[in-house]
Every structure is written in C-alpha cells, then in structure tokens.
N, CA and C atoms as an extended XYZ file, in Angstrom:
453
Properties=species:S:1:pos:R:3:atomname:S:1:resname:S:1:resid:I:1 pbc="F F F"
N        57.403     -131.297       49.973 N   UNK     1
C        56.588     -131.580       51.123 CA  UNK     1
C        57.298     -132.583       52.020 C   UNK     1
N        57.377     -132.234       53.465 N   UNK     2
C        58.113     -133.135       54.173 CA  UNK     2
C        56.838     -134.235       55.316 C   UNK     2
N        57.193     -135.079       55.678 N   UNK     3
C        56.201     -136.156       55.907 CA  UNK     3
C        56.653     -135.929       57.776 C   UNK     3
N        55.639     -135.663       58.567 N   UNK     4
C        55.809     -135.797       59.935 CA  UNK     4
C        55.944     -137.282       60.443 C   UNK     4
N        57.106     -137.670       60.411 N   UNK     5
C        57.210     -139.291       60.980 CA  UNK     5
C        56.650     -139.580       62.589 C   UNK     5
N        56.914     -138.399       63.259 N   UNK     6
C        56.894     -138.146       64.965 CA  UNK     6
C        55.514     -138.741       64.754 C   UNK     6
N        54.476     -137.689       64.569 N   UNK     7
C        53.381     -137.647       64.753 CA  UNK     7
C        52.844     -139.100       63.965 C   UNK     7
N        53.123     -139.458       63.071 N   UNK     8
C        52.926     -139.991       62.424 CA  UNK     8
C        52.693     -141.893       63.138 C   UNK     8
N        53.968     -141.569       63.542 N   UNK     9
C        53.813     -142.921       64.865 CA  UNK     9
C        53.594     -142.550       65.664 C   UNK     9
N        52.983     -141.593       66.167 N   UNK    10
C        52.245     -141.533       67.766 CA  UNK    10
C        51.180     -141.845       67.103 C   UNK    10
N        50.062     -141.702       65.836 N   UNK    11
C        48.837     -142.313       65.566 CA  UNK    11
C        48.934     -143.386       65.540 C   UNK    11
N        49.415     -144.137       64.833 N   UNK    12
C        49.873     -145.546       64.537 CA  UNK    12
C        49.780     -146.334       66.257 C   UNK    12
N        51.050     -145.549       66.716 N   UNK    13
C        50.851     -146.173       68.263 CA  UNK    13
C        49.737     -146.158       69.017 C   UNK    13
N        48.667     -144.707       69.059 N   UNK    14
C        47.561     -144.908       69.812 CA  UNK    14
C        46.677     -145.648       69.156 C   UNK    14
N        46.755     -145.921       67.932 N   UNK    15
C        45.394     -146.673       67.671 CA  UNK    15
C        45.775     -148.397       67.754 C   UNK    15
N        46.670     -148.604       67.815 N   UNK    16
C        46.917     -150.098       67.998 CA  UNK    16
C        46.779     -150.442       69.506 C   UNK    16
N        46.900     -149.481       70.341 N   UNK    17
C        47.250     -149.412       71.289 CA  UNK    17
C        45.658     -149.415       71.844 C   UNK    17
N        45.184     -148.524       71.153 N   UNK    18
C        43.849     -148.550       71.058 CA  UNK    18
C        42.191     -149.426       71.175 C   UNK    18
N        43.149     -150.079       70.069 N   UNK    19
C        42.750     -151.053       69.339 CA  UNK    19
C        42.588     -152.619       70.468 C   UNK    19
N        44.305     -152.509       71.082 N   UNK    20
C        44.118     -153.481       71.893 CA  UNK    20
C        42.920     -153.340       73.277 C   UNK    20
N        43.126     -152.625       74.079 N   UNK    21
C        42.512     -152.331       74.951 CA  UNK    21
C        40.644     -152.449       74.640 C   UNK    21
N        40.160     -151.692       73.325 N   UNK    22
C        38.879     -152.340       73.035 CA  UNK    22
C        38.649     -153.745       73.142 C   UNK    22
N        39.836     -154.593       72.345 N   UNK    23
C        39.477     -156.197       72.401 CA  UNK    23
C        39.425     -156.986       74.168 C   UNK    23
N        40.766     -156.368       74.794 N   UNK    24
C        40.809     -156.764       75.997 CA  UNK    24
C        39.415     -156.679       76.822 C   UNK    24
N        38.631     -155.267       76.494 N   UNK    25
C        37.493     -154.983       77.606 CA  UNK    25
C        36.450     -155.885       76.690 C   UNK    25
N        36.564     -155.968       75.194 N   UNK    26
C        35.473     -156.698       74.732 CA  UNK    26
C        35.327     -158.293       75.545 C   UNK    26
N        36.524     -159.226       75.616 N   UNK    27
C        36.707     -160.834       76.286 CA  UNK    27
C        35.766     -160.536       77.806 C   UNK    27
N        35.940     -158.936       78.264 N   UNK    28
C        35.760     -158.932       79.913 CA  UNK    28
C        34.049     -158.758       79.762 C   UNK    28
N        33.278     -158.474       78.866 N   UNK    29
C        31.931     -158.197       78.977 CA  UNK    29
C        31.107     -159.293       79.754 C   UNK    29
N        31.545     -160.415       79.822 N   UNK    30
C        30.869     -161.057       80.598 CA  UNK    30
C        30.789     -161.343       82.135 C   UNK    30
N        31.708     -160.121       82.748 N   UNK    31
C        31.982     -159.938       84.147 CA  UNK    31
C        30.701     -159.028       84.769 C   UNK    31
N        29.569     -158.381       83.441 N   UNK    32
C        28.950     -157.599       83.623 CA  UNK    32
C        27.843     -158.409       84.319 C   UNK    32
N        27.558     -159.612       84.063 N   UNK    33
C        26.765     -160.217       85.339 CA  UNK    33
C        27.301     -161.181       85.576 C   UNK    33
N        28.612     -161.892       85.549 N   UNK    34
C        29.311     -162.668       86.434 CA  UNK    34
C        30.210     -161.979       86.902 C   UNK    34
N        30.535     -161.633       88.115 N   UNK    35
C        31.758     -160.932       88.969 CA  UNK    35
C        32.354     -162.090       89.566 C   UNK    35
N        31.957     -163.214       89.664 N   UNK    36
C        32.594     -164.124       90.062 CA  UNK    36
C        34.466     -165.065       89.526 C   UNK    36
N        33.507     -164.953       87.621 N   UNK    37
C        34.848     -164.283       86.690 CA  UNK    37
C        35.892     -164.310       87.601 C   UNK    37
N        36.121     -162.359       87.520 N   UNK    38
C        37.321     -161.860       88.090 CA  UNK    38
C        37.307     -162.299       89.545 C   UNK    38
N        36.753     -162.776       90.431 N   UNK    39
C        36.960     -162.832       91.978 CA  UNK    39
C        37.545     -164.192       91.644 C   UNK    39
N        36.988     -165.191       90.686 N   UNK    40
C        37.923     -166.278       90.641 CA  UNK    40
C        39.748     -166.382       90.043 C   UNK    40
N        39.423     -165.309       89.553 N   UNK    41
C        41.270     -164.751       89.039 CA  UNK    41
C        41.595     -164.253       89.951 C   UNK    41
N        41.012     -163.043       90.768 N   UNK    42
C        41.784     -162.704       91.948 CA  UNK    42
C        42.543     -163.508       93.099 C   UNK    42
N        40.923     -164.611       93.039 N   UNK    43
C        41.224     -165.305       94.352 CA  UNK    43
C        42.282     -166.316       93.808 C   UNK    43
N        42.743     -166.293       92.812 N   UNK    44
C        44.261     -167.257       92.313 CA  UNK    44
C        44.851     -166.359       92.459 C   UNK    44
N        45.453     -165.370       92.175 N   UNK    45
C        46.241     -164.682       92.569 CA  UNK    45
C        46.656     -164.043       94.019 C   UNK    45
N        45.711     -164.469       94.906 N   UNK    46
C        45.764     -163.676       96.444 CA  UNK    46
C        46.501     -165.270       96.723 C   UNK    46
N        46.116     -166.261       96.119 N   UNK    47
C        46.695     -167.575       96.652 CA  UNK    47
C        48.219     -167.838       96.559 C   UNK    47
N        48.148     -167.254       95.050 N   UNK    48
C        49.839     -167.492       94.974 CA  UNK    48
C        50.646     -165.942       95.400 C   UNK    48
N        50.637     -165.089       96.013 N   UNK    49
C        51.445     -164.222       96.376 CA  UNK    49
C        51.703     -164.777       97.511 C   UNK    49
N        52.968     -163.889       97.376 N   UNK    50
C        53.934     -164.263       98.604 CA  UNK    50
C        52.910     -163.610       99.735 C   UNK    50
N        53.301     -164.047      101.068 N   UNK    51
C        52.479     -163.371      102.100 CA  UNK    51
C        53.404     -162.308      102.473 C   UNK    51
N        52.477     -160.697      102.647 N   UNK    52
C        52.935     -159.911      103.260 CA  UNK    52
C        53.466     -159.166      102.164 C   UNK    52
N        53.183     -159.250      100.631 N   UNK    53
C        53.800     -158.412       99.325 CA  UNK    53
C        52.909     -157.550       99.324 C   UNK    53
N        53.558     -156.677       98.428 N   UNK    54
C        52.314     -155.644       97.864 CA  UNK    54
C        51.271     -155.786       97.342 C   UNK    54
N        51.761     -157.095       96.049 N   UNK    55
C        50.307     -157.829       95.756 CA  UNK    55
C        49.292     -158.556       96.430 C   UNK    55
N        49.757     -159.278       97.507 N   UNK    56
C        48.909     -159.486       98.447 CA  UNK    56
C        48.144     -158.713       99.269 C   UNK    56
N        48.730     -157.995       99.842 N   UNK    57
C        47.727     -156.640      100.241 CA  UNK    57
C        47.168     -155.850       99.686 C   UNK    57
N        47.114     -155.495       97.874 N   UNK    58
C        46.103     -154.582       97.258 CA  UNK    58
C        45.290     -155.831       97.337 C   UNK    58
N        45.172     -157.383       96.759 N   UNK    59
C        44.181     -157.877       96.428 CA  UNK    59
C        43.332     -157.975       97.513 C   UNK    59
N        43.869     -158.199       98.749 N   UNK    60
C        42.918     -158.758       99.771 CA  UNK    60
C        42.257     -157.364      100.427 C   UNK    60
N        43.267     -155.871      100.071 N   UNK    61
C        42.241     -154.818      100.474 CA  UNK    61
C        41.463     -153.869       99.408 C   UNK    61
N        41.968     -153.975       98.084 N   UNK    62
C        41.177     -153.147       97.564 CA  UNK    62
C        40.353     -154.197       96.285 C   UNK    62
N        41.101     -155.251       95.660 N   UNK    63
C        40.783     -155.654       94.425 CA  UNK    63
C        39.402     -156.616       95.083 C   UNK    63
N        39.725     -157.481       95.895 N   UNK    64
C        38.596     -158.726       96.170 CA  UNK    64
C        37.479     -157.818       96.783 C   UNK    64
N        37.718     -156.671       97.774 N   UNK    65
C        36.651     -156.669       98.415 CA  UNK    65
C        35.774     -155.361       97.576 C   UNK    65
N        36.212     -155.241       96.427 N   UNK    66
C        35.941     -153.852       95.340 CA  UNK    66
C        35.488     -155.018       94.174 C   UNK    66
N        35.325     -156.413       94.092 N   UNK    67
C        35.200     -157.275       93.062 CA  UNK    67
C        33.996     -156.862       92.413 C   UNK    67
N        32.854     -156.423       93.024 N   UNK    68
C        31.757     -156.298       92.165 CA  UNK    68
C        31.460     -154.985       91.179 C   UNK    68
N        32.579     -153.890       92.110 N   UNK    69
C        32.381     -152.737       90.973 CA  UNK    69
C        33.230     -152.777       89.843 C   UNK    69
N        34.469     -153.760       90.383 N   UNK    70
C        35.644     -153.649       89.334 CA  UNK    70
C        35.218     -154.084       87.857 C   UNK    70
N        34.472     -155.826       88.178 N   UNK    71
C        33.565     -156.376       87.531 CA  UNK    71
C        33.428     -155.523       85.883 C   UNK    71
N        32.753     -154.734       86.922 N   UNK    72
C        31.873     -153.359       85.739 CA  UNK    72
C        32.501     -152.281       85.073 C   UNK    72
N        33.380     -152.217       85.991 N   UNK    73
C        34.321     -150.535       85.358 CA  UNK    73
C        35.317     -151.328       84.862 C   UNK    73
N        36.378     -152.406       84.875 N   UNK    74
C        37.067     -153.215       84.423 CA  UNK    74
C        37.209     -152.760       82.686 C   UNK    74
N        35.942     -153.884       82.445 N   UNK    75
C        35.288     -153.613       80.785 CA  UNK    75
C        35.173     -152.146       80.425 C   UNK    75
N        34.288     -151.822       81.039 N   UNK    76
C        33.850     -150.369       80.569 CA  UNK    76
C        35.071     -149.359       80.487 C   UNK    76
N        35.842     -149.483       81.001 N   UNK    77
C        37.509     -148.862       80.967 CA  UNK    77
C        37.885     -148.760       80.389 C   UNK    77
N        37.904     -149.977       79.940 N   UNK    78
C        39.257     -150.646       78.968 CA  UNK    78
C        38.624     -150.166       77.484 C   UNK    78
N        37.334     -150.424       77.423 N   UNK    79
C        36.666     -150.303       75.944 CA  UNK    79
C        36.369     -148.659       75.930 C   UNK    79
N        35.740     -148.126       76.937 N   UNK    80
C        36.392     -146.348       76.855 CA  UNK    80
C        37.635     -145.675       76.380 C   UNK    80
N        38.538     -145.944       77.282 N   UNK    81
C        40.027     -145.979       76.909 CA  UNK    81
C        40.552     -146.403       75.204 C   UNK    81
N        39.966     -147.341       75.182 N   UNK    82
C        40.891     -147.965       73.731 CA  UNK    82
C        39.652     -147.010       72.746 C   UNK    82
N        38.182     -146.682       72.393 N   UNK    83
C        37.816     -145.931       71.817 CA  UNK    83
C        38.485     -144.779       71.603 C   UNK    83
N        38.677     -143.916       72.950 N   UNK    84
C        39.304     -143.117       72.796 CA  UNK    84
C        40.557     -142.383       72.015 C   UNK    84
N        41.256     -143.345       72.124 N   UNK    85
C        42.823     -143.491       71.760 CA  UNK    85
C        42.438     -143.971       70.372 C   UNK    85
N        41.717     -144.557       69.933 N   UNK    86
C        41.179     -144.695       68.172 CA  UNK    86
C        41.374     -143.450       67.972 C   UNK    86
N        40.155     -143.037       68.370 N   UNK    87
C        39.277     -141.601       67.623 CA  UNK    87
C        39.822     -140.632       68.299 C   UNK    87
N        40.982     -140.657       68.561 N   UNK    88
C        41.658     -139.386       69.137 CA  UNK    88
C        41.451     -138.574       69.764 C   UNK    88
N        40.056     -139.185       70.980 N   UNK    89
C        39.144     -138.531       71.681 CA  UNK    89
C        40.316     -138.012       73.197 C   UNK    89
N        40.819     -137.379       73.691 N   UNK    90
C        41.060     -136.864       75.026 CA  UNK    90
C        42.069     -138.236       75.220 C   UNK    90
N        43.114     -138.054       74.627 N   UNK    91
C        43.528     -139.151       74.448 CA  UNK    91
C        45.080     -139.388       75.570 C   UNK    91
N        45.736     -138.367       76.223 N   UNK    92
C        46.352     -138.122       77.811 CA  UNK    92
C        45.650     -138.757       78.622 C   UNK    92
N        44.250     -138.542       78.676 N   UNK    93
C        43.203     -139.035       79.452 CA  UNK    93
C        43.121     -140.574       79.588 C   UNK    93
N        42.550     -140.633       77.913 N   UNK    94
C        42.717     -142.350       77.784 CA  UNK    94
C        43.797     -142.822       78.174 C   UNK    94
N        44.608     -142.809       77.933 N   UNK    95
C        46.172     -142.998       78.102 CA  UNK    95
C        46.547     -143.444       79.080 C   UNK    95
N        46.304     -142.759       79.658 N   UNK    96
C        46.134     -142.310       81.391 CA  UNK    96
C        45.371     -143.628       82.249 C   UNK    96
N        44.448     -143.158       81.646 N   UNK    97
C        42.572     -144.474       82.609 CA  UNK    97
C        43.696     -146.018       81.784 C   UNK    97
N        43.977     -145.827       80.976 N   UNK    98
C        44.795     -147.159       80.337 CA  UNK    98
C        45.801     -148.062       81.170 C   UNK    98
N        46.617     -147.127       81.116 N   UNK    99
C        47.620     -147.021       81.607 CA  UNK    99
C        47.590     -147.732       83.339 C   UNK    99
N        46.899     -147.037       83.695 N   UNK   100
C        46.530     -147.114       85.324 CA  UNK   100
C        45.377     -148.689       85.494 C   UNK   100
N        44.918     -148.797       84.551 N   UNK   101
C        44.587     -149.973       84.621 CA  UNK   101
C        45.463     -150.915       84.118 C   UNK   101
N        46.278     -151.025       83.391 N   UNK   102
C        47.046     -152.064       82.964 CA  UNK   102
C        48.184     -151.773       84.244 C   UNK   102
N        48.145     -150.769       84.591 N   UNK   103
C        49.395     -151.390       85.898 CA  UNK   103
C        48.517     -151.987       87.353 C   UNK   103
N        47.337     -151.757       87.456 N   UNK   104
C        46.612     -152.120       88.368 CA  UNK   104
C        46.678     -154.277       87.683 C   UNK   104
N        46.258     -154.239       87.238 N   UNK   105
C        46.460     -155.791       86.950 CA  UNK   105
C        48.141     -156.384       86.893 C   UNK   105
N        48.983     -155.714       86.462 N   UNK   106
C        50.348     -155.815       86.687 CA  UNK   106
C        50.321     -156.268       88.198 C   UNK   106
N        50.239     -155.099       89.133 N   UNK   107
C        50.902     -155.205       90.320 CA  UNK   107
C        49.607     -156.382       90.879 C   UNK   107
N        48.254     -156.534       90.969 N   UNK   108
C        47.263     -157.105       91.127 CA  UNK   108
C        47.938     -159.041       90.908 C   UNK   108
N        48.366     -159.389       89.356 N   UNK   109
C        49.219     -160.799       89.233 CA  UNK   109
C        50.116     -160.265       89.943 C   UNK   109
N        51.056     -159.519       90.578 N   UNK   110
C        52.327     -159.793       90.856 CA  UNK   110
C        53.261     -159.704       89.997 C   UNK   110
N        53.244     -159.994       88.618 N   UNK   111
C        53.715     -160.103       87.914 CA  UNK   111
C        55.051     -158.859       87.393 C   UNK   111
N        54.642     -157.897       87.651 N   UNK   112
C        55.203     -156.444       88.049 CA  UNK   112
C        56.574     -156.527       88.564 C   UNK   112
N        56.948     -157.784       89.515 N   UNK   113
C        57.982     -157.494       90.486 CA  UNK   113
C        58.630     -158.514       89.850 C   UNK   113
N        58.624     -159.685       88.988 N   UNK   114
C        59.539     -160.482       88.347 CA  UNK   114
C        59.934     -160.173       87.249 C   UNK   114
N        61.297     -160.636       86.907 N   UNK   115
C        62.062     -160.418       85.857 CA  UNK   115
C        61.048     -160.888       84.583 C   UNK   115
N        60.174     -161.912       84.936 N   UNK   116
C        59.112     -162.200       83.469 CA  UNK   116
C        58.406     -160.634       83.374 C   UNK   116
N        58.134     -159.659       83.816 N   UNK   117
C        57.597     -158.729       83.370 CA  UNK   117
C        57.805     -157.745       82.321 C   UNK   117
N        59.640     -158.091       82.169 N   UNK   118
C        60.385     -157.784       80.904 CA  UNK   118
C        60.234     -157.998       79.901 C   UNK   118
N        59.615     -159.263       80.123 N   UNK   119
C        59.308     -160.072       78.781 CA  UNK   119
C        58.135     -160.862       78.381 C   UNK   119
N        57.185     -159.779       78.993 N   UNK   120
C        55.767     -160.111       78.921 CA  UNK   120
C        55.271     -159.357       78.393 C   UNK   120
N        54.366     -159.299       77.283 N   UNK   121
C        53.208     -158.697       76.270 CA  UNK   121
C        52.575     -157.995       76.665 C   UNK   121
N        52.026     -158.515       77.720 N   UNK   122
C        51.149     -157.176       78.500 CA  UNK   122
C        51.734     -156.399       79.501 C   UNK   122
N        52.902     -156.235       79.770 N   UNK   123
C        53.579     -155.944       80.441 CA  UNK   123
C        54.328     -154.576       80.308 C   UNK   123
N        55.461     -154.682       79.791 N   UNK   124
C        56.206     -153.334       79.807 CA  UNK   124
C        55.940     -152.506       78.459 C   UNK   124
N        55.198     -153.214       77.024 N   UNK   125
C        54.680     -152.902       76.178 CA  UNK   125
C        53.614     -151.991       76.439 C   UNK   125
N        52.670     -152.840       76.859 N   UNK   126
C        51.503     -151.969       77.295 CA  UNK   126
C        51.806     -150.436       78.534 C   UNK   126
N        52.569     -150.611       79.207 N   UNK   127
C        52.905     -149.511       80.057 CA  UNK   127
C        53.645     -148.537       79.755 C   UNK   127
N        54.486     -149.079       79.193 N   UNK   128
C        55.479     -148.048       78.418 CA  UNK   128
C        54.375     -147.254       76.746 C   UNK   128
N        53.648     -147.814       76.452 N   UNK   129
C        53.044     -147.087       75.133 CA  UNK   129
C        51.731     -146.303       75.565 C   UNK   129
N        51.120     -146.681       76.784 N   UNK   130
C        50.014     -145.705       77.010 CA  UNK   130
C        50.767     -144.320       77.908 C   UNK   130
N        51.827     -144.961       78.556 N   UNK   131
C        52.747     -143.539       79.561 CA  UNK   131
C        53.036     -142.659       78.017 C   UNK   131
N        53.739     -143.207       77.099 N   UNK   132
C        54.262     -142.422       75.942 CA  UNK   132
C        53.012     -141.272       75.381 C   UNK   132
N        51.844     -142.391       75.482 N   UNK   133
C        50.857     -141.379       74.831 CA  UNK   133
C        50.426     -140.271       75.932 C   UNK   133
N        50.855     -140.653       77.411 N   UNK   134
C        49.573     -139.753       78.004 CA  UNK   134
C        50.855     -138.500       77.786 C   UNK   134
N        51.913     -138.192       77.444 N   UNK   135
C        53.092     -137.356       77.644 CA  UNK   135
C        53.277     -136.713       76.188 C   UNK   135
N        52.738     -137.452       74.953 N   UNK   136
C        52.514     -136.718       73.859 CA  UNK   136
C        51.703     -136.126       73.538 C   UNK   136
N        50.813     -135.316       74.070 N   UNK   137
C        50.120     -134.005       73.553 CA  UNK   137
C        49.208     -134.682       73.466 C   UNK   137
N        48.229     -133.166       73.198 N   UNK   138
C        46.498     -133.516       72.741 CA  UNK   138
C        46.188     -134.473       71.198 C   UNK   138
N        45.607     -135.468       71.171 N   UNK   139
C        45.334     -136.551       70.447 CA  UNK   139
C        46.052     -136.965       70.353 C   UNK   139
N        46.995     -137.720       71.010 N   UNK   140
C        48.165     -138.280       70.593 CA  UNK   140
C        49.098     -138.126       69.531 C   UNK   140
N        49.358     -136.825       69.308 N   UNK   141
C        50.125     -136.567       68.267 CA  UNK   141
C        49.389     -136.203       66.947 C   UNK   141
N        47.777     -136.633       66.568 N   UNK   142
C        47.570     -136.297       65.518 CA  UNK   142
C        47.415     -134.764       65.335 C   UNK   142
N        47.157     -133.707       66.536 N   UNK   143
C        46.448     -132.024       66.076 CA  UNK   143
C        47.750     -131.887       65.393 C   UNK   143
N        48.581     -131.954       64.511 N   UNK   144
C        49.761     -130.984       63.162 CA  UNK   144
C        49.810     -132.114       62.635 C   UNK   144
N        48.599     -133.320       62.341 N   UNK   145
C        49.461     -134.655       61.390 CA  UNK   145
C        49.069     -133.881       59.990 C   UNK   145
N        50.204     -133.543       59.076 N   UNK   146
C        50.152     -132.807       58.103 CA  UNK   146
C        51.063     -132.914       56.830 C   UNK   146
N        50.933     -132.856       55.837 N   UNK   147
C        52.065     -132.657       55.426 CA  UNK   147
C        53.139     -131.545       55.312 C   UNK   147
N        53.476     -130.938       55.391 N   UNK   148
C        54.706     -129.801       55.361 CA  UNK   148
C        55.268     -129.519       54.244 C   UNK   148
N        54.931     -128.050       53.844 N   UNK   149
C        55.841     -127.685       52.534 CA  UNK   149
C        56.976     -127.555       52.843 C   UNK   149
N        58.008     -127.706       52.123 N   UNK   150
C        59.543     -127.433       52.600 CA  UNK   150
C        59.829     -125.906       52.382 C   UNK   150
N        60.653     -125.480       52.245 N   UNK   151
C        60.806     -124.132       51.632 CA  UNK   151
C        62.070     -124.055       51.339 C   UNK   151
C-alpha cells in the first residue's frame, strides 16, 4: 500500500490554515456591535500611508467609508472560510473568500508593498497557502485521500 503524501499535505495545509482563519474571525466578533474597532485601525492606517498610495486610496474609498458592513462580514468571513477549509466544505471557494480577504488587509496596512511583508506571518504565508488551496482541487486535496495498493 502506497501512502498519498500530495494529498496528504494539502489536508494538513487546509485545516491549519483553516484553523487559523476561524481564530482570527473569532478575536474580530466584537466588531459585531463595535465598528468603531476596525474604523479605529483603519483610521491608523489611512494616517500612516504615504499620500497618494494605493493604500491610501482603498482606505479612504472603499475600507473607511464600507466600515460598518466590513465590521460584520470581516468576522463572518474569516470564520466561514476557515470552517470551510476544516470540513472540506467548497474549499477553492474558501480559499478563495480567504485569500481575498487576507490580501484586502495586506494592501489595506500597506504592508503588502514593504520588504517586511516577506517576513511577516500574516503575510506571504497566509497568501501563498490559501492561493495553493484555491488551485488544488475539490476539498483541498482530500476527494482520493486513500491508501493505494501497489501492484
């Protein structure tokens, strides 16, 4: 019997991966009636961008003046997403809604465009492992996690 290693770490990867994103949206539950929260992170971050960056112009046109829905879908995202990617639910999808939110806060700090983004945790880790999953197949690799007779 031969052991599928591939697949084997694409589970491993989505559920940690998973895993994180539940905890992240779990810290954010309290944006669900304070939006002020995140408008007070934003509004540090619209402060320190350079004027006239990219990050400065999503925050001041889509993130600050979108603060109260983000608030809500923020959490609910993140803890969708990382369920998902557990339970091997539509997990391209998750991947995906993941993914797109962790680069939305990337480019949102700025953080995206400095060399610290190399070497940041939430950073090229997180982007690079939900892109991997949304590009490995349905459940992230688990539909053939099997063992294999040899022959």
């Amino acid at each position: 019997m031969a052991f599928d290693r591939q697949r084997t770490g694409l589970v491993i990867l989505r559920v940690c991966i998973g895993a994180f994103f539940i905890f992240e949206g779990l810290k954010k539950i309290p944006w669900f009636t304070n939006a002020s929260l995140l408008a007070d992170q934003l509004s540090g971050w619209s402060r320190a961008a350079a004027a006239g960056s990219i990050s400065q112009w999503y925050l001041q046109r889509i993130a600050e003046p979108g603060v109260a829905y983000f608030a809500r879908l923020v959490p609910l995202g993140e803890i969708s997403a990382g369920l998902g990617m557990v339970a091997g639910f539509w997990v391209p999808f998750a991947a995906f809604l993941a993914f797109f939110m962790a680069l939305n806060f990337q480019i949102a700090s700025g953080v995206i465009f400095t060399f610290g983004f190399l070497t940041n945790g939430y950073g090229l880790p997180v982007l690079g492992s939900t892109l991997a999953l949304v590009f490995s197949g349905p459940r992230g690799g688990v539909k053939n996690l099997k063992l294999k007779r040899e022959k």
